[in-house]
N, C-alpha and C positions, 0 to 999 in steps of 0.2 A: 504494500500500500504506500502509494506517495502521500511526503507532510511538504508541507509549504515551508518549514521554517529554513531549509538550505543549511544546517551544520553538518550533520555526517550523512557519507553516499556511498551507498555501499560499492564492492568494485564491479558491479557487471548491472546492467539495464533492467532492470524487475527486481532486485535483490533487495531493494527497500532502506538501508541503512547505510554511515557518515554521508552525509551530502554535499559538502559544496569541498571538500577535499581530497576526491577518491580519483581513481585514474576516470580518464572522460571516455564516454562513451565511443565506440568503435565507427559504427558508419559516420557519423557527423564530423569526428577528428578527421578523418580520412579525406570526405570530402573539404574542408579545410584545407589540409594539407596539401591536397593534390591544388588548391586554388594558389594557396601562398607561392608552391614550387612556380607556379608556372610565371607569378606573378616577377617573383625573384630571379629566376631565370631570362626575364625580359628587362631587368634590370641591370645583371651581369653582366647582357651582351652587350648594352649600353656603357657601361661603368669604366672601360678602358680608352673610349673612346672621349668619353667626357671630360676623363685625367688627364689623356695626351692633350687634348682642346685647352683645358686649365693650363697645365703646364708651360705650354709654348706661348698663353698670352703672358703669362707673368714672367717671361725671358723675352720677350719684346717680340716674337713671333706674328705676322698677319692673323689679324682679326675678324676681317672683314671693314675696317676702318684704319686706312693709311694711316702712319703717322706722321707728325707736320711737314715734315722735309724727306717724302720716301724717295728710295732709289731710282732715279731715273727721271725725278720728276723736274720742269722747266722752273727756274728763278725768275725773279723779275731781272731782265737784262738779258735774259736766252740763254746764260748759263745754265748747265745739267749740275747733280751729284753727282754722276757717275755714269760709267758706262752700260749701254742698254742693255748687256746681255745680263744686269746686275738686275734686270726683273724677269729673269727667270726662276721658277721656283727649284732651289737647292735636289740635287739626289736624297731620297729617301735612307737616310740611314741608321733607325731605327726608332725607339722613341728617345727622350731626354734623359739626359742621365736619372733616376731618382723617379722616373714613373713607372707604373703599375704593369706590369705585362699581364698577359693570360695565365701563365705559370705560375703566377706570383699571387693568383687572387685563392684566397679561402676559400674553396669549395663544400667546404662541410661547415662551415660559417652561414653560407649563403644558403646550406640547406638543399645544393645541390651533388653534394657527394655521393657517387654512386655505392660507394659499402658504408655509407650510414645508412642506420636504421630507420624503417620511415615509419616509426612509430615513438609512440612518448614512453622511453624505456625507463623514468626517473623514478626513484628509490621514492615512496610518498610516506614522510611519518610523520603520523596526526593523534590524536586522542582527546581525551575528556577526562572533566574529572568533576565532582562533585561533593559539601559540605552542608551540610544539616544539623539545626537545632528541633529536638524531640521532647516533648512535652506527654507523660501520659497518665491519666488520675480515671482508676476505677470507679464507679458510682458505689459497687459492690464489693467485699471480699472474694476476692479470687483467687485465693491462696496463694502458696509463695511462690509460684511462677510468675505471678503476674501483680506485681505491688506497683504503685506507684512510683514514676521515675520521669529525670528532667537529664538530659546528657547534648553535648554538642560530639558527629560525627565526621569523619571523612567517609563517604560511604562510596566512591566509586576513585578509581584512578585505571583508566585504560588507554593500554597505547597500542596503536596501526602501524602496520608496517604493509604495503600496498605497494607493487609491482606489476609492470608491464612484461614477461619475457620475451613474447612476440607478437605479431600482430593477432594473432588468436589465441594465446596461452596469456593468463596473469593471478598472479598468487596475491594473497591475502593472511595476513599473520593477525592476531587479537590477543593481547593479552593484559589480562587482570589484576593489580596489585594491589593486594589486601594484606591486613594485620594480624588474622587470621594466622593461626589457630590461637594465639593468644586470646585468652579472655573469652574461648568459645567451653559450650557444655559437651561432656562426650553422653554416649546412649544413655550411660547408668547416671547422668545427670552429676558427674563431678566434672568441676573447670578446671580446663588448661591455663597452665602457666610455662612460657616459654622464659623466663627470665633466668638469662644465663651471665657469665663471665665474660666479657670481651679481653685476651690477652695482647693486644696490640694498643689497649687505653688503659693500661697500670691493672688491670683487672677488673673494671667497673665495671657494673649492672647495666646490663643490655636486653630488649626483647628481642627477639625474629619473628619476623612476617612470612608470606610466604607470597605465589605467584599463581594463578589458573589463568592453564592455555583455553583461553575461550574458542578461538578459532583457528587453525591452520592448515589451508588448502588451497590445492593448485586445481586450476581449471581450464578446460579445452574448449573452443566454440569447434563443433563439429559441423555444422549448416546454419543459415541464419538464422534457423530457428531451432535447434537442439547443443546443448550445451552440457560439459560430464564432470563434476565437480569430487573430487577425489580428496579425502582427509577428515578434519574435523569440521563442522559445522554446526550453525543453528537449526535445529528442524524448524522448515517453510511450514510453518501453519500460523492462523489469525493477522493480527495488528502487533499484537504489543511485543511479541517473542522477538521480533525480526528488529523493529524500530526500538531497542530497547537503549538504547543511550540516555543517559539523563539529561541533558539538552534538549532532546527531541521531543520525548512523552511530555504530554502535559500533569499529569499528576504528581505527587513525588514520591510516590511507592506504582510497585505492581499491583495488578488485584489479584487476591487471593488464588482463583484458578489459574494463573500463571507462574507465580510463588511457590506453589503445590505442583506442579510439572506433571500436571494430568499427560498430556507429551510430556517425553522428555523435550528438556531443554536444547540438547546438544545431540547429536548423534556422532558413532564413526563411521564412515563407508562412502558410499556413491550418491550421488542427487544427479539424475538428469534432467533437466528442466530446460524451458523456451518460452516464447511468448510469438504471438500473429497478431499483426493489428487488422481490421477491416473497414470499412467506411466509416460505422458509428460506433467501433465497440470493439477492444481488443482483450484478447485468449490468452492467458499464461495456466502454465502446468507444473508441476515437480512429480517426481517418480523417483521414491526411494528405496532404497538398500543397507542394513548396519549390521554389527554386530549388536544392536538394542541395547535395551538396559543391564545393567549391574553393577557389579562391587568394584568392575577395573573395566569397563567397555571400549575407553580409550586406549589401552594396553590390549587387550584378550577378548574374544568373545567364551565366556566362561562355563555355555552350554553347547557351542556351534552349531547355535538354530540364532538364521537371523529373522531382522525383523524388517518389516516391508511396510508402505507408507506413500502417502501420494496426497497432492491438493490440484485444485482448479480453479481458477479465476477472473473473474471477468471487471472489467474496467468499463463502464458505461455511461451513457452523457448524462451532462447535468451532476456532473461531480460524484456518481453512484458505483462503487466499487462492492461487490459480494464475489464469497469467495465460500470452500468449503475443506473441511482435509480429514486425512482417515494416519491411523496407525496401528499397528497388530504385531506382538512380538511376545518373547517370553521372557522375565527377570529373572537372575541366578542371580544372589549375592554371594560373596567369599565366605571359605566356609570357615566354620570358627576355629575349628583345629583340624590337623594331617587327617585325611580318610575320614571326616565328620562331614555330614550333608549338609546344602547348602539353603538357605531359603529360594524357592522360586514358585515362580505361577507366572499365569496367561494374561496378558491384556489389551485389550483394544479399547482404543480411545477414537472417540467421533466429536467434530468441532466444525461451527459459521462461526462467519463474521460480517459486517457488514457496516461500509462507512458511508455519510455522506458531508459532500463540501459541498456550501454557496457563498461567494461572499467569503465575509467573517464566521460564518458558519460550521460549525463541526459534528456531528452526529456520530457514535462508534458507538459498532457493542461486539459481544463476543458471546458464544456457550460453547459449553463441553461436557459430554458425558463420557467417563473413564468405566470401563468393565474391567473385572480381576476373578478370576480363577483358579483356585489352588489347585497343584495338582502333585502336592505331597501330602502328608497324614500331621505328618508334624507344624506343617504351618498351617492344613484345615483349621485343625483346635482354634487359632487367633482368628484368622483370616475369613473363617467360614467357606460355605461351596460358592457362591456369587456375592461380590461385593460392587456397589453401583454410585459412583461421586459422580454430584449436578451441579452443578452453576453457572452464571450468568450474570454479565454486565453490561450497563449501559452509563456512554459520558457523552454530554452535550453543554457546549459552550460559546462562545461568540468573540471573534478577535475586533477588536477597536483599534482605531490607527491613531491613538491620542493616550497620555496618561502609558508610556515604555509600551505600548498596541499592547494595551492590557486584554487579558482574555479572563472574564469569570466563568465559573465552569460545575457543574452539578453532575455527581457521579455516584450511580448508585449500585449494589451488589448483593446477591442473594445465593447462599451457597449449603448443599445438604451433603454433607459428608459421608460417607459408608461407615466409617467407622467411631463417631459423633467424636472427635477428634479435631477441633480444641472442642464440642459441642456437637447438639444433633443439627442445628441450624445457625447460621453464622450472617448476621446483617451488616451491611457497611453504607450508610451514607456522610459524602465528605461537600463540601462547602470549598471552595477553591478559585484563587487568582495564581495566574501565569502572566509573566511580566517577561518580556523581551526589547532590552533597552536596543540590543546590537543583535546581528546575525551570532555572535559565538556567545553571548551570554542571556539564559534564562533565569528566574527569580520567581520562586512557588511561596506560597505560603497557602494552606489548609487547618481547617477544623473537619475532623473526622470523628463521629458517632458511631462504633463498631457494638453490635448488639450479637451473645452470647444466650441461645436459648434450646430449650428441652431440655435431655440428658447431656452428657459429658463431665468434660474437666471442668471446663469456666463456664459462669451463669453471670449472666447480669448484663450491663452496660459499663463499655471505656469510649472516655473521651480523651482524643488525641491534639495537640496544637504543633505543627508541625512547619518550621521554615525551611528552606534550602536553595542555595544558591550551586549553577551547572554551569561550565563555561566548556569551550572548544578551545584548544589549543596546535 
């Protein structure tokens, strides 16, 4: 889905994400290209001739305007300068000392060198990054998972690495730098502490962070319209997965069923995808292939059943984009000791989406239903024989070209869990302005109402206040 706001683009034509730094589109450069060459090439042929012309007038050379007393020419009194054969023009004997030849001219300057590339093969590294103040006051006791709490964050830092290798192959690098795992909770709910000794600063007290390779992959245009994306990747399905930068989203969290990775977030494997455009309405598609989910899916596929996956899309007038996607695969996670089994079951996940732009206008929503299927004994017991997570969002807002093209914005979400996990039903409406002074910096600030009801962990109502500032870099 296209956003209008131009910060990140992703690197290929339909891919959705960074915008206004990514390599440029393939047929439009081209035809550019092929205009400049031609343009510069008519320049060139020009350029040696215009230096000799410069040249010889500023060494007193004919002009086309004699000068006051030229060779040959009558005095008053019928005296000459000189003798007549002195307006014959000299033998050619090459240009002036200090002017340009053919040889001499930069041809891969000019753009016209035959073993340059004639494509934009420049290394492109871009990113984002992202800080927040979080404000959150239960109405209810929610027990000690969920107490009240006020903190300022860095909550995103991602950097690009974006390549052209040839005029139909270009890679894409993404990655994530978090502080992680410090300060995070393990399963059985005790915190990490990375705080270790640095021996290269007297011994002082130092954390480690760490790094997630969000994306890395290389991709082939096979015909103009099928294309084979080989590595890591975001799985193509909805809005919010693909466009996920904080600059770009207008809320300053995800909603919940994104969060929840009803899809997986990421896959590893193949995506072949394309797009067609037609008179009033253009066709894009993905077709995928991974090793699915699990405990190391980027590393191994841990069960060698892969998982298969596909979306369609349609781009329609009047600013109306609907789209749909499917996924189907099995989870294994690692197993907890040597020759111990592992957890796994079945899932397919089915997901719309649907946006619309007019104007300042913005319209989006999303649903997803996740199915899961045990299909060991030991994780029935938990898990049960069909487990079934619903929900659904919708965000509508309106850009102003006044006041940093403030955008206020009303977002609402309804979500039923399988396994009533935080709750059997989970409400969220948020209250929200998006502020974009510049194309690289956005400005949120939200009031979020998240409503905790039936059974589960947490009951009640939290209200959240939440600021944060994204920029492009």
């Amino acid at each position: 889905m296209n956003h209008s706001l131009g910060l990140l683009k992703a690197p290929h034509p339909g891919d959705g994400v960074p915008r206004s730094l990514a390599i440029r589109a393939r047929s439009s450069s081209r035809r550019r290209l092929r205009a400049t060459r031609a343009a510069v090439l008519f320049l060139g042929l020009l350029l040696p001739a215009r230096v000799g012309f410069a040249q010889r007038a500023e060494q007193g050379q004919p002009s086309g305007h004699p000068p006051a007393h030229a060779p040959g020419q009558t005095l008053p009194g019928g005296d000459r300068t000189g003798p007549i054969e002195d307006e014959l023009p000299p033998e050619d004997s090459g240009p002036p000392p200090g002017a340009a030849s053919d040889e001499e001219i930069d041809l891969a300057e000019l753009g016209l060198d035959p073993n340059a590339p004639s494509f934009d093969d420049q290394l492109n590294v871009y990113g984002f990054a992202s800080f927040l103040y979080r404000s959150r006051h239960p109405v209810e006791d929610h027990g000690p998972s969920d107490p009240s709490s006020k903190t300022f964050t860095v909550a995103n830092l991602n950097l690009y690495l974006a390549k052209n290798l040839t005029e139909n192959a270009r890679t894409l690098i993404e990655i994530a730098f978090t502080f992680l795992p410090n300060g995070g909770r393990r399963t059985d709910d005790t915190v990490i502490d990375t705080t270790v000794t640095d021996p290269t600063n007297y011994d002082r007290a130092t954390q480690w962070g760490s790094i997630e390779i969000e994306r890395a992959y290389l991709e082939y245009d096979l015909t103009d319209f099928l294309t084979i994306r080989g590595g890591r990747w975001l799985t193509p399905y909805g809005i919010w997965n693909i466009d996920h930068g904080a600059p770009v989203v207008i809320n300053t969290g995800l909603p919940y069923i994104i969060g929840q990775q009803y899809f997986p977030e990421h896959q590893t494997g193949l995506d072949l995808f394309g797009s067609r455009s037609y008179t009033s309405y253009r066709v894009g598609y993905h077709l995928t292939v991974s090793n699915g989910r699990g405990g190391a899916e980027a590393q191994q596929d841990q069960d060698e059943k892969f998982a298969f996956g596909g979306r369609i899309e349609f781009e329609l007038p009047w600013g109306l984009h609907i789209g749909g996607s499917y996924y189907r695969g099995r989870y294994t996670g690692l197993p907890p000791a040597l020759g111990a089994k592992s957890q796994t079951y079945l899932e397919a996940t089915y997901g719309g989406d649907a946006q619309f732009e007019l104007g300042g206008l913005r319209v989006q929503g999303e649903v997803i239903v996740h199915d899961r299927r045990s299909e060991t004994s030991a994780s029935a017991a938990s898990l049960g024989t069909d487990l079934r997570d619903f929900g659904a969002y919708a965000l509508v807002g309106y850009r102003f070209h006044r006041l940093w093209n403030v955008m206020p914005f009303l977002f609402y979400e309804h979500i039923l869990p399988a396994e009533f996990l935080p709750s059997e039903t989970l409400i969220a409406r948020i209250l929200g302005l998006n502020f974009r002074p510049s194309s690289s910096i956005t400005f949120k600030a939200t009031v979020n109402q998240i409503k905790f009801e039936g059974r589960g962990v947490l009951q009640g109502t939290t209200w959240e206040t939440i600021g944060q500032a994204a920029w492009v870099f």
